[in-house]
Structure formats: structure tokens, C-alpha cells
C-alpha positions as CSV (number, residue, x, y, z in Angstrom):
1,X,76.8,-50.2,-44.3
2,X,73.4,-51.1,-41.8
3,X,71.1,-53.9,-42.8
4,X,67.7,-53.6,-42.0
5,X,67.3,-57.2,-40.5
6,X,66.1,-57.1,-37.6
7,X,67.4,-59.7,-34.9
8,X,66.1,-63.4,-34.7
9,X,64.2,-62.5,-30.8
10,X,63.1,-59.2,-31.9
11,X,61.1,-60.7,-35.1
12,X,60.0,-63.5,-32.3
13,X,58.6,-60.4,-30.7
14,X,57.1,-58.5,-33.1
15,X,54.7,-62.3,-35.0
16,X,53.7,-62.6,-31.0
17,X,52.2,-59.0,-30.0
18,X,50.6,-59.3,-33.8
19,X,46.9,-60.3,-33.6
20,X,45.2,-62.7,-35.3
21,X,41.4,-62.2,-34.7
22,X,40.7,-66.0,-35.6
23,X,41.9,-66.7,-32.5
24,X,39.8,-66.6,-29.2
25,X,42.7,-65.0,-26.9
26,X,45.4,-62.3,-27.6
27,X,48.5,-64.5,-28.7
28,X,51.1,-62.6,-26.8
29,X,49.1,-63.4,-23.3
30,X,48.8,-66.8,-24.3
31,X,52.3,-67.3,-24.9
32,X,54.0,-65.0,-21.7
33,X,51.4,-67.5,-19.8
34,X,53.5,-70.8,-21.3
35,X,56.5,-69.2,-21.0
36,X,56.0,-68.7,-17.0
37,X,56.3,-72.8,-17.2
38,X,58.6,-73.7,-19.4
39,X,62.8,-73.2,-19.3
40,X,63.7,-70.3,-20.0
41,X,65.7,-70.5,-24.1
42,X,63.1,-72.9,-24.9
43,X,61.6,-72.5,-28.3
44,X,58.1,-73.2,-28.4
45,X,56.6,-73.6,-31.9
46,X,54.1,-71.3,-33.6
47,X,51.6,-74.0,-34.1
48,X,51.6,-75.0,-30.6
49,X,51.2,-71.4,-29.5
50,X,48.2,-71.4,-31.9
51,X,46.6,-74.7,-31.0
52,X,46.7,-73.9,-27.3
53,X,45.3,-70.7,-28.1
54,X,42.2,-72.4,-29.9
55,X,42.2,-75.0,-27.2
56,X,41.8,-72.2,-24.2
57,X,39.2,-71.3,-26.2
58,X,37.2,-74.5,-26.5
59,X,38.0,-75.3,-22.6
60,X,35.8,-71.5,-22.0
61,X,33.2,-72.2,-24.5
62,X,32.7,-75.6,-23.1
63,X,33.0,-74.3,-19.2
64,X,30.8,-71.6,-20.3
65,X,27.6,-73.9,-22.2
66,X,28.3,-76.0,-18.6
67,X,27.6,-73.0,-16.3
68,X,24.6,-71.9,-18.3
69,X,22.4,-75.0,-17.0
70,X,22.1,-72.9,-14.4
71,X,18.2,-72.4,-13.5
72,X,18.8,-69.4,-12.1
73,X,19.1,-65.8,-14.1
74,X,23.3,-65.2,-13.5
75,X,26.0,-67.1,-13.0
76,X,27.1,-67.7,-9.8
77,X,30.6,-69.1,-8.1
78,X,28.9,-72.1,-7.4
79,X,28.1,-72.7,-11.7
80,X,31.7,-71.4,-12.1
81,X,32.9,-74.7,-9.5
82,X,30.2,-77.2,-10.5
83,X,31.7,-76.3,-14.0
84,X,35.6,-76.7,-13.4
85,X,35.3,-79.0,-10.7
86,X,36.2,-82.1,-12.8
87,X,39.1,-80.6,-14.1
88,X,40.2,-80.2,-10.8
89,X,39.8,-83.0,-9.6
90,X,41.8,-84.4,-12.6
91,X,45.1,-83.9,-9.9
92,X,43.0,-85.4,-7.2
93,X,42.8,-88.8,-9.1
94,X,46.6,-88.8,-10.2
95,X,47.0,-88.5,-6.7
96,X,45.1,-91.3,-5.9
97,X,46.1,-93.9,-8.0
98,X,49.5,-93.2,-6.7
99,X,48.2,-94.0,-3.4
100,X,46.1,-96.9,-4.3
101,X,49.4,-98.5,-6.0
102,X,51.0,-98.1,-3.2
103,X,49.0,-99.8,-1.2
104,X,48.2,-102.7,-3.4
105,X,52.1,-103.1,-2.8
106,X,52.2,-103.2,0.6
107,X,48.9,-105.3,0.7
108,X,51.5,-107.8,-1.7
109,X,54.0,-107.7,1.0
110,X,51.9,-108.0,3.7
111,X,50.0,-111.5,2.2
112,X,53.0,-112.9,1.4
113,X,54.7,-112.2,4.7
114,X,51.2,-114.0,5.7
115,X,51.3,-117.0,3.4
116,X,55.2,-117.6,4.8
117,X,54.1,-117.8,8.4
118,X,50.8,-120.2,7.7
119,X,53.2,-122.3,5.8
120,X,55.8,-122.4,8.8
121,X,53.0,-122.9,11.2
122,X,51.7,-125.9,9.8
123,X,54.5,-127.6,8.4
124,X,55.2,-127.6,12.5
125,X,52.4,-128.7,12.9
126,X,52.6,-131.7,10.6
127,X,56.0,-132.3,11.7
128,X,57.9,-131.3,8.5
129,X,61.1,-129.5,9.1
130,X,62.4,-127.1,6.6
């Protein structure tokens, strides 16, 4: 006797290719995009396929009202980078505080390796041995 169940990734399948038209982006591209970065067997949950959905959807509206301060009568690649241009630049400034700590370290090291040798050079000076 056959059962008409159909098998746990082949439902998973069929609630992704289904469209929801409250949502700004076909949910099946949205998640095939997420599932490019994350380990393949990893469940991702429906609500966080649907608020990354709505979330895309924001991030274009918003780029969008930011690219129409344009004076000019079309968008151009230069609105398109003015507009995104902070979020890339998001990396840029991980990247740099990385750097920056790094640096206040060795600037630590450095003064203390500084403070040792004034202290050496003028307890010689004064005549006090270590």
C-alpha cells in the first residue's frame, strides 16, 4: 500500500518555489542565494528566509530613494556607488580597526621597551645599580 506523503526535502522544495507576493523578491532566489554561504545540511528557518527577504527589500528601496537625489534625469553608475558606497566600506573599517589595534599594541611594546631603557639610563646616571 503507497502513501501519499511526500518526503521531508521534497515538501522543503515545493513551500520554497511557492510565491508569496507580500514579499519584494521570489523566495526560492532568496534562499539558493543563502544557501551558496552556508554548510551544506544546514536548516535555515522559514522566518529567516522571510525576514531576509523583506530586509533585501528595504536595503533596494532605501539604495533606490538614495540614488534618486540625483539632479540629473537617470541614474547613473556613479548614483548606483555614491549609494552603496557606505556599505562597502563597512569591510574597509573592520579592516581597519584590526590594523589600528594592532598597532596601538606594538605602539605598547615599543613605549615600554622605551620607558625600560630611560630608567636604565638614568639610574646609571645617578649611580643606582639594579
Amino acid at each position: 500500500m503507497e502513501t501519499n506523503k511526500a518526503k521531508p526535502h521534497e515538501e522543503q522544495n515545493i513551500n520554497e518555489n511557492e510565491e508569496d507576493s507580500s514579499f519584494p523578491f521570489p523566495r526560492a532566489r532568496v534562499v539558493r542565494l543563502m544557501r551558496r554561504s552556508t554548510t551544506d545540511g544546514k536548516q535555515i528557518r522559514s522566518e529567516v528566509k522571510d525576514a531576509l527577504n523583506i530586509w533585501l527589500g528595504n536595503l533596494v528601496a532605501k539604495l533606490s530613494r538614495e540614488m534618486n537625489n540625483s539632479p540629473y534625469g537617470s541614474i547613473g553608475m556613479s548614483d548606483f556607488q555614491r549609494a552603496t558606497g557606505p556599505f562597502d566600506q563597512i569591510a574597509n573599517l573592520v579592516k581597519d580597526e584590526e590594523r589600528l589595534h594592532l598597532s596601538l599594541e606594538k605602539l605598547k611594546v615599543d613605549a615600554d621597551q622605551v620607558q625600560r631603557d630611560m630608567r636604565r639610563f638614568f639610574d646609571q646616571i645617578k649611580g643606582e645599580e639594579e
